[in-house]
C-alpha positions in Angstrom: 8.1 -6.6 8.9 7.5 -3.9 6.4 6.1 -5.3 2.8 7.4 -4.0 -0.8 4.9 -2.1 -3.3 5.1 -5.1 -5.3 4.1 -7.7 -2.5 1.2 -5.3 -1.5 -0.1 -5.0 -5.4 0.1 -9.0 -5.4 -2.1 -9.5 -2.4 -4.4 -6.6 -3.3 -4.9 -7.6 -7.1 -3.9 -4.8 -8.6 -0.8 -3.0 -10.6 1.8 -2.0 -9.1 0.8 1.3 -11.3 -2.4 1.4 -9.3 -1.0 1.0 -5.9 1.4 3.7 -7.1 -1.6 6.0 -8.2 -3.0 5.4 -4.7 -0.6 6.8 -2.9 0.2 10.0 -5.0 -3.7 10.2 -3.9 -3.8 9.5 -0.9 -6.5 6.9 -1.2 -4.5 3.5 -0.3 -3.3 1.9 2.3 -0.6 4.2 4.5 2.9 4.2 3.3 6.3 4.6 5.3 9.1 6.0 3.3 12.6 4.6 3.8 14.3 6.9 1.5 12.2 8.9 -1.6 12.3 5.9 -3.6 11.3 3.1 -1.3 7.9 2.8 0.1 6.8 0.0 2.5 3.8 -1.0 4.0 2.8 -2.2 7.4 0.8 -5.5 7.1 -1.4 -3.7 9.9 -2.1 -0.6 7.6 -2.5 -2.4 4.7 -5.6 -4.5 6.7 -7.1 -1.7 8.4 -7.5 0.1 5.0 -8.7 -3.4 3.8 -11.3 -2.8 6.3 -12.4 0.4 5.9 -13.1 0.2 2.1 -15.2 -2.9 3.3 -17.6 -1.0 5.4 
């Protein structure tokens, strides 16, 4: 299951602006593209970058 820029900005607390910002930085969680216009997340990525902001 791959999860929507929204649904990741929900659980993280944040904009979807921010989550945006992220990626054109590189500093979120890792993205998968399904066409130029439609990122998704893996639940997996999104915890293991969860994690590693953590330590």
């Amino acid at each position: 299951m791959l999860l929507t820029s929204r649904e990741v900005a929900v659980a993280l607390q944040v904009s979807p602006a921010t989550l945006c910002r992220w990626r054109q930085t590189g500093h979120g969680p890792r993205v998968v593209w399904l066409s130029p216009y439609a990122p998704r997340y893996r639940p997996e990525d999104v915890t293991k970058w969860l994690e590693r902001m953590a330590a």
